[in-house]
Residue frames relative to the residue before (quaternion, step in Angstrom):
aa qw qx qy qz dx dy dz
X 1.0000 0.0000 0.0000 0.0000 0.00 0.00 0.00
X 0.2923 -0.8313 0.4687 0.0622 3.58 -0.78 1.17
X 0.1380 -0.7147 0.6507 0.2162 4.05 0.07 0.87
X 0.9775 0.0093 0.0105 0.2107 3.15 -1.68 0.22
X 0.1115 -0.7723 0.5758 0.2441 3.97 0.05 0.52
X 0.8793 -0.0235 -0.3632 0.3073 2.39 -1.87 1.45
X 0.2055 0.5877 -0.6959 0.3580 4.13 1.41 0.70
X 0.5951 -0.4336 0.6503 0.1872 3.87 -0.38 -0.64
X 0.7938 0.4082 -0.2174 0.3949 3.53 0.84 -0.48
X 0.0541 0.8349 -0.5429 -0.0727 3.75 -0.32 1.14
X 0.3118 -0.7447 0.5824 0.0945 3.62 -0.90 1.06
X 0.2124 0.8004 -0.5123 0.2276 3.57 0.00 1.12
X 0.5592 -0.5995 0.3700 0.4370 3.68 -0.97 0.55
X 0.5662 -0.5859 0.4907 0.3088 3.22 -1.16 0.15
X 0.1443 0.8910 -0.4060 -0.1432 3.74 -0.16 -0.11
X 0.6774 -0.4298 0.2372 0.5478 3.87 -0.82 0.26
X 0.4672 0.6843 -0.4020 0.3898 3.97 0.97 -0.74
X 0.6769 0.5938 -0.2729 0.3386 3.47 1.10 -1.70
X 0.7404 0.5387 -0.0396 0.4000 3.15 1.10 -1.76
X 0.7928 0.0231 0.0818 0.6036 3.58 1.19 -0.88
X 0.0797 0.8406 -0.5354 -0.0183 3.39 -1.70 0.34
X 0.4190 -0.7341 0.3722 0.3835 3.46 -0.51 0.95
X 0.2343 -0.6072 0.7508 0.1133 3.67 -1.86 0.57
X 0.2392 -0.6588 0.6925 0.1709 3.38 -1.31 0.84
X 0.1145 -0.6545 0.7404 0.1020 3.58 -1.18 0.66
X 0.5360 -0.5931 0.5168 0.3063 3.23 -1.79 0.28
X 0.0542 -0.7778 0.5763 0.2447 3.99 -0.81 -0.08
X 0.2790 -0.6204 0.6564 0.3262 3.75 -1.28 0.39
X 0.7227 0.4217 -0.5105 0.1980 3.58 -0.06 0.33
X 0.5856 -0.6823 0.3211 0.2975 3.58 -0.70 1.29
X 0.5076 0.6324 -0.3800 0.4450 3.42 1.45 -0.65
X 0.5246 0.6811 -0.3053 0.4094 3.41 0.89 -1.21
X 0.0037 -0.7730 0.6258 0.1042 3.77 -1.27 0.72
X 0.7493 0.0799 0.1774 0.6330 3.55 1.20 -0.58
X 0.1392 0.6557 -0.7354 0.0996 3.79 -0.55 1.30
X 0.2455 -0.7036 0.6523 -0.1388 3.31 -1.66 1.24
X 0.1373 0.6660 -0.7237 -0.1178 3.55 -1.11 0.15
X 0.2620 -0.5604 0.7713 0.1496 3.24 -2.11 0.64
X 0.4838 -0.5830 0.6501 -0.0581 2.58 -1.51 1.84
X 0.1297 -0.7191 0.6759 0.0964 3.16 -1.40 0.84
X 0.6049 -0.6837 0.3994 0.0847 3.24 -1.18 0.89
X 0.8141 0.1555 0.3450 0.4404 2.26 0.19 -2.66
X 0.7990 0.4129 -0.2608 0.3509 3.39 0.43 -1.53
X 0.6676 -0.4359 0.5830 0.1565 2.85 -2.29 1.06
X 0.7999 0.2803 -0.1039 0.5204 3.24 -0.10 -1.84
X 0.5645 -0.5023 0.6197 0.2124 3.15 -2.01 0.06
X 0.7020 0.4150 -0.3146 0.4858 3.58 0.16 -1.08
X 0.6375 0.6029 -0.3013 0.3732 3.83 0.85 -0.78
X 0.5346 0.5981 -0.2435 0.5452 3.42 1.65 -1.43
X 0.8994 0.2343 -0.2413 0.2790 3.18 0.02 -1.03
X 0.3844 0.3762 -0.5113 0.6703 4.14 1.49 0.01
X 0.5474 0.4717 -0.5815 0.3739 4.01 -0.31 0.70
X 0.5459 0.6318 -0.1180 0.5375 3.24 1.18 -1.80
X 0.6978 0.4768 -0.4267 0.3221 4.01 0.20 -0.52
X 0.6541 0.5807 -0.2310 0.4261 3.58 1.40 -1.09
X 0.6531 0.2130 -0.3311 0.6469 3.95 0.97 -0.58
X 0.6276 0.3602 -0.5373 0.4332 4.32 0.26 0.49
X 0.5234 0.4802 -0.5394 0.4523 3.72 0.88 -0.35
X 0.7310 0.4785 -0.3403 0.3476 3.45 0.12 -1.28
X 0.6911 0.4585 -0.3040 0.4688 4.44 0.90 -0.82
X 0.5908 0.6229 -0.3056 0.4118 3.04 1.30 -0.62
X 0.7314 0.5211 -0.1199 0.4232 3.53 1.25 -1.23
X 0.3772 0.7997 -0.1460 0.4438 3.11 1.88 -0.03
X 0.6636 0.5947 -0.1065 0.4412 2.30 0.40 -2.53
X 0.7411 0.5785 -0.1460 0.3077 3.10 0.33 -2.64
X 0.7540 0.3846 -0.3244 0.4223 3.43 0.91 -0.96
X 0.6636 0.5246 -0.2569 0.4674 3.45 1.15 0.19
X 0.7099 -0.1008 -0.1280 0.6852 3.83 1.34 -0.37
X 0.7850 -0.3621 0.3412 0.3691 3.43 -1.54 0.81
X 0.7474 -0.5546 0.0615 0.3606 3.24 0.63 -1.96
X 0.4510 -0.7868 0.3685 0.2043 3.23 -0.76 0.44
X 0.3527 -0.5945 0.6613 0.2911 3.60 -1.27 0.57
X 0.0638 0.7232 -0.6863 -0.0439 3.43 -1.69 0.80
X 0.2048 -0.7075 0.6764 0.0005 3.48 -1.22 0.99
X 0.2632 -0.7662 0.5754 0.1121 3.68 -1.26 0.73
X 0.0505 0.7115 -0.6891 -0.1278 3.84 -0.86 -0.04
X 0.1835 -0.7900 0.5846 -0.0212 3.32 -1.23 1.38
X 0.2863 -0.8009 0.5205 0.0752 3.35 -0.47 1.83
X 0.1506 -0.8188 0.5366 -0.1379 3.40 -1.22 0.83
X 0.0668 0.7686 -0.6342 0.0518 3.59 -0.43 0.70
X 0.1266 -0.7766 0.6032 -0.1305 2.70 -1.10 2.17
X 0.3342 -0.6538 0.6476 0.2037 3.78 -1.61 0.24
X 0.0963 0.6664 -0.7386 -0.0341 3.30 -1.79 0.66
X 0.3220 -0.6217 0.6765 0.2282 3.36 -0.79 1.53
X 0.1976 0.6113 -0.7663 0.0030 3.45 -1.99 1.05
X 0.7318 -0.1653 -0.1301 0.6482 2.98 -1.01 2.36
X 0.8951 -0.1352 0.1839 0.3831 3.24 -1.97 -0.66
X 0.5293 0.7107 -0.2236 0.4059 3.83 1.09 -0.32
X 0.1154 -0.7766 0.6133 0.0861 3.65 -1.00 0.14
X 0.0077 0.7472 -0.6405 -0.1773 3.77 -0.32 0.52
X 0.0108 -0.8236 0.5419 0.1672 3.14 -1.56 0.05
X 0.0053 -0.8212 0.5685 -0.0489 3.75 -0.26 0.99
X 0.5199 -0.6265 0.5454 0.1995 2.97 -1.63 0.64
X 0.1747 -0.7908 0.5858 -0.0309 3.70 -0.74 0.97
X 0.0193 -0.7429 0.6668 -0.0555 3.63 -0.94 1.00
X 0.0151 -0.6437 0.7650 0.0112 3.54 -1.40 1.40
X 0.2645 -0.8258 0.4957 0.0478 3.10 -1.47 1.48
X 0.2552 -0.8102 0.4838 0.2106 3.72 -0.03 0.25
X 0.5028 -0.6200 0.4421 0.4090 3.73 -1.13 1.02
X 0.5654 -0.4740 0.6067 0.2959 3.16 -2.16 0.63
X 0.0353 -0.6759 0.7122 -0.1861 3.57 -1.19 1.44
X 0.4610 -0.8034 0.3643 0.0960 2.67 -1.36 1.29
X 0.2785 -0.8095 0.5133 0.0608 4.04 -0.31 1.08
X 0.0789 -0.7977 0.5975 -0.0209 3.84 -0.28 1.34
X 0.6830 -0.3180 0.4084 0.5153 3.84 -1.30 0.05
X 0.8572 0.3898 -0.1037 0.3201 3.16 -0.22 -0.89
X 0.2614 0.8253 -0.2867 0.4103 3.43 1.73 0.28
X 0.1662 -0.6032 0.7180 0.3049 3.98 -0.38 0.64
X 0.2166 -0.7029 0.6623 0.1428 3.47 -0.81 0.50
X 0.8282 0.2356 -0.3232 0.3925 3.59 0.75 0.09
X 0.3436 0.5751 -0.5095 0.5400 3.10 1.53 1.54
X 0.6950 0.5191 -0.1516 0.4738 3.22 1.06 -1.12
X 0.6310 0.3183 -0.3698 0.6031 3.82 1.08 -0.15
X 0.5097 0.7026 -0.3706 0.3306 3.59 0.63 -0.20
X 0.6512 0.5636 0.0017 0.5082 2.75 1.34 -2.00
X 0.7773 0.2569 0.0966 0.5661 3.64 0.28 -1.62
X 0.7663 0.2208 -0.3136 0.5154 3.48 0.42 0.10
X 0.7034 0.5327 -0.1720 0.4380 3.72 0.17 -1.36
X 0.8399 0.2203 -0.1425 0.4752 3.55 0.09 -1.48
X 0.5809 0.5989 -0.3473 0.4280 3.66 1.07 0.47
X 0.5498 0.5572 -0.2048 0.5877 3.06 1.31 -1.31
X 0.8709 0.4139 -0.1147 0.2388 3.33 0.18 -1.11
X 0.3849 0.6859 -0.2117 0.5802 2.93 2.27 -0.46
X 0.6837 0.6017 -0.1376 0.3893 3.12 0.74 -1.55
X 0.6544 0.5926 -0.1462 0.4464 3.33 0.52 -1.50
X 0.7750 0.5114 -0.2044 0.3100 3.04 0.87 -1.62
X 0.6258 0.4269 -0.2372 0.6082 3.22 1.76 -1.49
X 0.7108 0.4041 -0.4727 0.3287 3.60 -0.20 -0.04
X 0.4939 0.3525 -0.4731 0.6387 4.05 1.09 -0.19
X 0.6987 0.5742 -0.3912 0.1704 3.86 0.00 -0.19
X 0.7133 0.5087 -0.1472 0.4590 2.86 1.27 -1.68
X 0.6967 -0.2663 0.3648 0.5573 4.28 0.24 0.80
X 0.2727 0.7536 -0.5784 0.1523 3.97 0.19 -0.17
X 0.0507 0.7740 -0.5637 -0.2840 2.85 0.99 -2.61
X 0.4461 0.5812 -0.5443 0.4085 3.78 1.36 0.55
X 0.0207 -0.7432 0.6608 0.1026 3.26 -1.47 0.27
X 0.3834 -0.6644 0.5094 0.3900 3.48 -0.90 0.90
X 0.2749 -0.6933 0.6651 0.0375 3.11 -1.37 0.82
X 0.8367 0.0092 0.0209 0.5472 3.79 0.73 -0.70
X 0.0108 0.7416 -0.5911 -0.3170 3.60 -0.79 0.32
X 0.2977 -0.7552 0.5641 0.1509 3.06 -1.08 0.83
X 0.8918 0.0598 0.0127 0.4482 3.99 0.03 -0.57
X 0.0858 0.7022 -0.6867 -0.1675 3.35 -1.34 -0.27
X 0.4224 -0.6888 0.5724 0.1396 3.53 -1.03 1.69
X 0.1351 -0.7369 0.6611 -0.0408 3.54 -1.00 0.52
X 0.0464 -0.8784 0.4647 -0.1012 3.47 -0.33 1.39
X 0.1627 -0.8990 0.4034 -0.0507 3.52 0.25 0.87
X 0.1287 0.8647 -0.4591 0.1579 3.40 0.84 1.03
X 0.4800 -0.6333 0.5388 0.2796 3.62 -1.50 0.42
X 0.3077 -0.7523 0.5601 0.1604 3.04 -1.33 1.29
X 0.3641 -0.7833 0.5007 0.0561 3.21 -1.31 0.87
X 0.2035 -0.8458 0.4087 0.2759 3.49 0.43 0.01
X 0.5302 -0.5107 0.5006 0.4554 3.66 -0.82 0.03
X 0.0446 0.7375 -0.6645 -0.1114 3.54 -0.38 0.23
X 0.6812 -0.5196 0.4326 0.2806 3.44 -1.92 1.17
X 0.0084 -0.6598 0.7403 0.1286 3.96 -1.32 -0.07
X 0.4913 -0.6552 0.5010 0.2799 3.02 -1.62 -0.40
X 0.7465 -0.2280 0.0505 0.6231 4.08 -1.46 0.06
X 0.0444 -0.6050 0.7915 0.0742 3.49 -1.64 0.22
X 0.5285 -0.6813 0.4640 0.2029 3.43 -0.91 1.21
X 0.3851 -0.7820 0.3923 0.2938 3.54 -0.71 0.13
X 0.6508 -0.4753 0.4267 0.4104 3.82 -0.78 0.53
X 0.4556 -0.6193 0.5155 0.3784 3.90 -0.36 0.84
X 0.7358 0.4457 -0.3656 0.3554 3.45 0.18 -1.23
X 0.8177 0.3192 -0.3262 0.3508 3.61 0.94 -0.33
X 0.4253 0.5781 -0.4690 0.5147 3.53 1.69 0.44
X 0.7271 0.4988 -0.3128 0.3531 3.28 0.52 -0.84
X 0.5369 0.5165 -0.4725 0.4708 3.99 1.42 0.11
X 0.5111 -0.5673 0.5852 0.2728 3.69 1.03 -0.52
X 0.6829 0.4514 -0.3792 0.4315 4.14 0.69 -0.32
X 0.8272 0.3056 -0.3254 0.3413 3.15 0.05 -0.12
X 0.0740 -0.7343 0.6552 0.1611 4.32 -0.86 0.23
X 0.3578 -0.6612 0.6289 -0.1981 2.61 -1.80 1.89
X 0.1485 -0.8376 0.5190 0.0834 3.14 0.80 1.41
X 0.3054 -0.7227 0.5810 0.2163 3.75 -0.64 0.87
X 0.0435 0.7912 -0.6078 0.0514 4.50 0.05 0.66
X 0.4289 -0.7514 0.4998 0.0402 3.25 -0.98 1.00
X 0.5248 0.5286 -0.2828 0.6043 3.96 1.38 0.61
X 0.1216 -0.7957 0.5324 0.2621 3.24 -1.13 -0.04
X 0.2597 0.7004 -0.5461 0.3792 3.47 0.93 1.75
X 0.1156 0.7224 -0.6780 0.0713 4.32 1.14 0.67
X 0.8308 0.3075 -0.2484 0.3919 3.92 0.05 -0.62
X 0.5967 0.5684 -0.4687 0.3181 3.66 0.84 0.19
């Protein structure tokens, strides 16, 4: 909604665009399909940043998907915290990473950032300003988005055993004629 033309003044919602935006980065690791960071803009809070963050990872994520079956994705959330010591202020950047988890077609993806992105991150954060640290977040600054190819285990067949461990008698080495050992 626009007040006055040409006052200079535009009254418009705020949206998630305002606050954050995504940055491709390049990776060298071949595993690697797609590394990203979300920028922060605006936000204060952490938990707020990242249900911001779900709408430009829903949207890379669906991409991805429409291009391999599936992918594993892991996150690293950058931070820049303060710890007053005596008359002083340090400040250091601080990064909590979450495990790579796998993300199929058929994935609520905003159960699954909730889960694996959000309630880690945020867990985290919480115990490390908690535990005696004396850090406090002072700024969030990113959230890394890693988009990696998944690989499955894939079955093989017998593999003989190491003499020294046939020869204790504890262990059986079923001898199977396929190469489905993991199905």
């Amino acid at each position: 909604m626009l007040q006055k033309k040409g006052a200079g003044i535009h009254s418009r919602r705020e949206t998630a665009r305002d606050r954050i935006y995504w940055d491709d980065t390049t990776s060298a690791l071949d595993s690697r399909i797609r590394t990203g960071v979300i920028i922060n803009l605006k936000h204060k809070d952490s938990t707020l940043f990242l249900k911001d963050c779900f709408a430009l990872f829903k949207r890379r994520i669906n991409n991805t998907l429409q291009k391999k079956a599936v992918v594993k994705v892991n996150t690293v959330f950058g931070g820049e915290f303060v710890m007053a010591k005596g008359d002083r202020v340090q400040m250091e950047h601080k990064y909590f990473t979450t495990s790579n988890s796998a993300i199929y077609p058929d994935t609520d993806l905003e159960q699954w950032f909730n889960a694996k992105v959000i309630a880690p991150i945020v867990g985290e954060l919480s115990e490390f300003q908690e535990r005696d640290s004396r850090w406090a977040l002072n700024r969030v600054v990113n959230l890394g988005v890693n988009i990696n190819k998944f690989n499955p285990q894939v079955g093989s067949s017998y593999i003989k055993l190491p003499q020294q461990i046939k020869a204790k008698h504890a262990c059986i080495n079923v001898n199977n004629n396929d190469q489905a050992c993991f199905n």
